[in-house]
TORKOL-4160 file (C-alpha; in steps of 0.2 Angstrom, whole numbers, padded with zeros to 4 digits, m for minus):
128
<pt num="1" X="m0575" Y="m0147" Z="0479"/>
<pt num="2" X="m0558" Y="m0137" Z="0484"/>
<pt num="3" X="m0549" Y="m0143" Z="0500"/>
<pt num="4" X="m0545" Y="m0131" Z="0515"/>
<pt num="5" X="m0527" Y="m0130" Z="0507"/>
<pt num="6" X="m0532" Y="m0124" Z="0490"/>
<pt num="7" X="m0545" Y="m0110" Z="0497"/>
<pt num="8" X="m0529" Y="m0104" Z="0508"/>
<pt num="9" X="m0520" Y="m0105" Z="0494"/>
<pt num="10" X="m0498" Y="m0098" Z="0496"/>
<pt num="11" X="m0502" Y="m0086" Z="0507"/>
<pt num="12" X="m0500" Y="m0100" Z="0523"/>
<pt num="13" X="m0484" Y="m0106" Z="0512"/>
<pt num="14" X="m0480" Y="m0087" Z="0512"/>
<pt num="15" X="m0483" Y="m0086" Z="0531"/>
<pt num="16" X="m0471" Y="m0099" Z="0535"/>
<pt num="17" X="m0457" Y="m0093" Z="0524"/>
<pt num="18" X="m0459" Y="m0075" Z="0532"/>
<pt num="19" X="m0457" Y="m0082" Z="0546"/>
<pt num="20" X="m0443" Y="m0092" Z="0543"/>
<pt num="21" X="m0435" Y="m0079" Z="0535"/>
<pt num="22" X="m0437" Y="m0068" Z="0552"/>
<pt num="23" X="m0428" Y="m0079" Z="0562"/>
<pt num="24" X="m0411" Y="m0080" Z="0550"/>
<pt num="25" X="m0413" Y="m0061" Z="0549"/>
<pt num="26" X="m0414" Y="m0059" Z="0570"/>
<pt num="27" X="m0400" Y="m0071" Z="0570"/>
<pt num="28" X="m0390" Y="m0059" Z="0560"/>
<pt num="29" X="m0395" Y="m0045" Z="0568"/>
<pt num="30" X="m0390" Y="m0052" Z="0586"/>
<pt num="31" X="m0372" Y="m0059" Z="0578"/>
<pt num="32" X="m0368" Y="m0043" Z="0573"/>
<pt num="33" X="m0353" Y="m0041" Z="0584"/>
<pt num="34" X="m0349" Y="m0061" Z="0582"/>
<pt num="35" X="m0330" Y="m0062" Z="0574"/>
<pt num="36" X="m0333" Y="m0072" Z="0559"/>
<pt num="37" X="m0351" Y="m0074" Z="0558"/>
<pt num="38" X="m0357" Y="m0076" Z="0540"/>
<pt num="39" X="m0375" Y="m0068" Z="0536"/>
<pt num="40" X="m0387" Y="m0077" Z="0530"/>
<pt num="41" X="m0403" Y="m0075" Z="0521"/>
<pt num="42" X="m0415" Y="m0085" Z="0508"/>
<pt num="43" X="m0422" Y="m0082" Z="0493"/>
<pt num="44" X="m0439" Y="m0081" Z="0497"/>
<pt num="45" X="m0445" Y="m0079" Z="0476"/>
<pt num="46" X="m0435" Y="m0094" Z="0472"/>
<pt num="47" X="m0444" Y="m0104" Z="0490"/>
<pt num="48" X="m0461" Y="m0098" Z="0484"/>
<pt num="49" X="m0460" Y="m0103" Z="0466"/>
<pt num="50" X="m0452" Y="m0121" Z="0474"/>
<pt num="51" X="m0470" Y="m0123" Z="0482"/>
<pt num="52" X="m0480" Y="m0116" Z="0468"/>
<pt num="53" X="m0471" Y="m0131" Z="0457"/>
<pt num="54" X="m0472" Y="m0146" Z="0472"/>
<pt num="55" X="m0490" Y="m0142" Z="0475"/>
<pt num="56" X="m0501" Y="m0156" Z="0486"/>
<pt num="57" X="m0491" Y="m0171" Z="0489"/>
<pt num="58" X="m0499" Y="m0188" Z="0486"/>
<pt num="59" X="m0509" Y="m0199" Z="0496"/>
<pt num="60" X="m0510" Y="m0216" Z="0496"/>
<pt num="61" X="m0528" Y="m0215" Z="0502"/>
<pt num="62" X="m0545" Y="m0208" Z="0501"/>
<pt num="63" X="m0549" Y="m0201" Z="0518"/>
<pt num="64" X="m0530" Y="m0193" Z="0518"/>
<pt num="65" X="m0530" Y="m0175" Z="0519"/>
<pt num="66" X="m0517" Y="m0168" Z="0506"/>
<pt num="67" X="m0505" Y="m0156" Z="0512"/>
<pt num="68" X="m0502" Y="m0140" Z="0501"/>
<pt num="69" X="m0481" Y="m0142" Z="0504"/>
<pt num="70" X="m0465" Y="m0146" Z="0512"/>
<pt num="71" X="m0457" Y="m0137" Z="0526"/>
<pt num="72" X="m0451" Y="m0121" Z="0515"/>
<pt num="73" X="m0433" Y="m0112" Z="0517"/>
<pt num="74" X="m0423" Y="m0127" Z="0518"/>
<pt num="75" X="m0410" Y="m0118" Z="0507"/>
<pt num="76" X="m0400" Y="m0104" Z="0516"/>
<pt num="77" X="m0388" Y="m0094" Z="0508"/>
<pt num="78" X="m0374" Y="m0084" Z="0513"/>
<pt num="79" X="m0376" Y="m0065" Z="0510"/>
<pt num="80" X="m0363" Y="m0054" Z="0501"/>
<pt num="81" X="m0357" Y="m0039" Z="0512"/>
<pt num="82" X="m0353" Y="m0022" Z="0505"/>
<pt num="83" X="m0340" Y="m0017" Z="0517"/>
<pt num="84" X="m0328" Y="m0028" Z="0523"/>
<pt num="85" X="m0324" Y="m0031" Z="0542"/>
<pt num="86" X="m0308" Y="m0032" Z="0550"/>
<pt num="87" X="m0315" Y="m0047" Z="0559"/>
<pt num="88" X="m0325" Y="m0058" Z="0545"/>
<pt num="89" X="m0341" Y="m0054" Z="0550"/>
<pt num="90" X="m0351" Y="m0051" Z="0536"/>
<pt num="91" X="m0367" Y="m0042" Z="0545"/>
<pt num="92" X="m0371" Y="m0024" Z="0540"/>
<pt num="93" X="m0384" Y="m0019" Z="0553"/>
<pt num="94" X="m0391" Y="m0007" Z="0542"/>
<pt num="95" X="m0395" Y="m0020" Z="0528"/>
<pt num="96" X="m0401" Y="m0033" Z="0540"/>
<pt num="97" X="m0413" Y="m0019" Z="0550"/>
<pt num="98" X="m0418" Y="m0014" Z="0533"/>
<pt num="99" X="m0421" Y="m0033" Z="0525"/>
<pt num="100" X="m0429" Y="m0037" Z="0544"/>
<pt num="101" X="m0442" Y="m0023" Z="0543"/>
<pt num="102" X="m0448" Y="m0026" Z="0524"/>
<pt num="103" X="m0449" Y="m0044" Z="0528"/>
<pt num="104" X="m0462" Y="m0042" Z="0544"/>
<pt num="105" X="m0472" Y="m0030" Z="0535"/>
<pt num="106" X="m0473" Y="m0043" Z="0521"/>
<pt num="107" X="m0477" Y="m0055" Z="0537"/>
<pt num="108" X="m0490" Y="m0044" Z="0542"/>
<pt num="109" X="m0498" Y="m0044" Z="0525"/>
<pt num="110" X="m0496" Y="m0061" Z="0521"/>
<pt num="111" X="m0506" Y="m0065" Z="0539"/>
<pt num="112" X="m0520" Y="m0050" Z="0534"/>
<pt num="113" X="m0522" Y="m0060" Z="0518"/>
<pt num="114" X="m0524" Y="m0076" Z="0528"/>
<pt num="115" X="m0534" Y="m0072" Z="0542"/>
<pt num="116" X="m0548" Y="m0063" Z="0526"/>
<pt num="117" X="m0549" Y="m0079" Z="0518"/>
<pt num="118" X="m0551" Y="m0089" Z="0535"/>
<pt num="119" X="m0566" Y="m0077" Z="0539"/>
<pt num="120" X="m0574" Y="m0080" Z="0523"/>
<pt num="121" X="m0574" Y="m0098" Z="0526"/>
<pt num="122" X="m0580" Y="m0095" Z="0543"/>
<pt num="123" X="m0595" Y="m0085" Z="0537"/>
<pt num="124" X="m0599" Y="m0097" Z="0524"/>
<pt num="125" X="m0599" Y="m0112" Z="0537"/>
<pt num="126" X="m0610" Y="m0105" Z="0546"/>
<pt num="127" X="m0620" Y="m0097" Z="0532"/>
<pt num="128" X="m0618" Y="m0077" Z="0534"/>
């Protein structure tokens, strides 16, 4: 019988790191005018195949639940400007915007995906 994490598969992992990765990005954006604010991202491929390889952890009993990962996005990088400021930052408000928009519409998807498979298993609970 497959467990509640395995019918939801990555996309709850993949909800998570979205939203991890949202926040950094906000964070950039609102540093933008910062002297000496570094920008950061993460790789969210690299974070992703992380959880695809760590899969369920291990339980020491029969009634434990297993749980599908670990907190995702532990590693953040620093991201490499294009233009240099005179100041150090290293935000370019154009990429961020840009990085920030493709990631909440990945967010969105990721949550479509979610919620389909959570109404499935709602309408096989209660047998539609």
């Amino acid at each position: 019988m497959k467990g509640i994490a395995d019918t939801l598969g990555l996309h709850s992992a993949a909800l998570m790191l979205r939203n991890k990765r949202n926040m950094i990005l906000a964070s950039n954006i609102s540093n933008a005018a910062t002297p000496n604010f570094k920008a950061r991202d993460i790789n969210f491929e690299e974070e992703m195949a992380k959880a695809q390889k760590s899969g369920p952890m291990t339980t020491t009993h029969s009634h434990h639940i297993p749980i599908a990962m670990t907190a995702p996005g532990k590693d953040v990088l620093y991201r490499q400007n294009i233009n240099a400021s005179m100041d150090g930052n290293t935000v370019e408000l154009a990429v961020e915007q840009l990085e920030f928009s493709e990631n909440a519409m990945r967010y969105q998807t990721s949550l479509t995906f979610l919620n389909n498979k959570i109404a499935g298993l709602m309408s096989a609970i209660k047998g539609e």
